[in-house]
C-alpha positions in Angstrom: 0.0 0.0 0.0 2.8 2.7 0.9 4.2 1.8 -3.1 0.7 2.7 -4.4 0.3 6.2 -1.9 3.9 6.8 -3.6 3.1 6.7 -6.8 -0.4 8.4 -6.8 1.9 11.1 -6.0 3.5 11.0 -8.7 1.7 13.5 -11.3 0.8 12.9 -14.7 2.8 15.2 -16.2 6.1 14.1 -14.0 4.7 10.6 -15.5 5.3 11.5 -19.2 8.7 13.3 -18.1 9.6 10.2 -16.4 8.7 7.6 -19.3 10.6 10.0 -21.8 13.4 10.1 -19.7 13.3 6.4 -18.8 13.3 5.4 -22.6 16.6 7.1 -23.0 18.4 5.5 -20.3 16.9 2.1 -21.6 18.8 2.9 -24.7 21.8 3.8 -22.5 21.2 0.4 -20.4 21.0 -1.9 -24.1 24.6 -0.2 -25.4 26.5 0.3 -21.7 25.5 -2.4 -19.5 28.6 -3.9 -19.2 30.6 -0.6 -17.8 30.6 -0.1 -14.5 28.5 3.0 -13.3 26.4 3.5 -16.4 23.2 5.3 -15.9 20.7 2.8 -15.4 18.1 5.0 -13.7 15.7 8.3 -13.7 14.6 9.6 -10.4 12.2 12.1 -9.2 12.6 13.6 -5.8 9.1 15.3 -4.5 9.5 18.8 -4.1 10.2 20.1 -0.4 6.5 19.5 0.9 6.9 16.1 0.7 9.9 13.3 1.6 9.6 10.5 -1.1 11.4 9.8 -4.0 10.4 7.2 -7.3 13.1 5.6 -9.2 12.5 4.0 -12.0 15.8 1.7 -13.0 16.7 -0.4 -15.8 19.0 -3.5 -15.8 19.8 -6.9 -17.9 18.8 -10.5 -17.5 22.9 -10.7 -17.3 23.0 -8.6 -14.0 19.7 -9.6 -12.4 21.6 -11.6 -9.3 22.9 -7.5 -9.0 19.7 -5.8 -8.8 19.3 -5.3 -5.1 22.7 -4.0 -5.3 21.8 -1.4 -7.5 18.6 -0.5 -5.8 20.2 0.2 -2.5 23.1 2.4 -4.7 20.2 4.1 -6.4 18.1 4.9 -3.4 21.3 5.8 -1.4 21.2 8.6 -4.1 18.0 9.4 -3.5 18.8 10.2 0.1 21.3 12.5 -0.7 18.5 15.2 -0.6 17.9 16.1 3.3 14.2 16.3 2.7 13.9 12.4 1.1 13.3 10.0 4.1 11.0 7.6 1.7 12.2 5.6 -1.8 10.4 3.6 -4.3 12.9 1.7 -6.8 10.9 -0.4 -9.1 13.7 -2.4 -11.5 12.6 -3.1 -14.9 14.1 -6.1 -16.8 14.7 -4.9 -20.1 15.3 -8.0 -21.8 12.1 -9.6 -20.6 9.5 -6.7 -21.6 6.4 -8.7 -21.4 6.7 -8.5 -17.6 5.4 -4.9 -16.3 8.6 -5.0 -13.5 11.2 -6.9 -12.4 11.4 -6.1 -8.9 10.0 -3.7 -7.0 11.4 -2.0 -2.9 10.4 0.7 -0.5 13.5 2.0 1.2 13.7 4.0 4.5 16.2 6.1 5.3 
């Protein structure tokens, strides 16, 4: 339920912004997976009213033992904003597109 209040939050226009951006970095995510510390994800931090964050990350069948690893680096991002005490990361598999999300985590700071 606290992933659903989160992303009710989340306006439709942010929404559009978000898949546009999202689209590029799975572009980015097809060519770069293999570097180390290639962008893999879009976040939006709510403005100062509120304290959550939505990430929306991309990774490989190749690196899905990794995904936790990169939520928590992701979200730790997230945090760096003083106001952020809330993060949702949902990972999206981008090699197995029929699925609507790979994994999905609420993080506390």
């Amino acid at each position: 339920s606290e992933a659903a209040v989160m992303l009710l939050n989340v306006s439709f226009d942010e929404q559009i912004k978000m898949k546009e951006m999202f689209d590029r970095v799975i572009q980015n995510v097809r060519v770069n997976w293999r570097q180390r510390g290639h962008d893999n994800s879009v976040v939006l931090v709510s403005p100062k009213g509120r304290t959550d964050a939505l990430i929306l990350m991309a990774f490989r069948e190749e690196h899905k033992e990794r995904r936790y690893e990169f939520m928590q680096s992701v979200a730790g991002q997230a945090f760096g904003k003083s106001h952020v005490t809330r993060c949702l990361v949902i990972g999206i598999n981008i090699d197995r597109r029929s699925l609507p999300y790979g994994v999905i985590g609420v993080f506390t700071k």
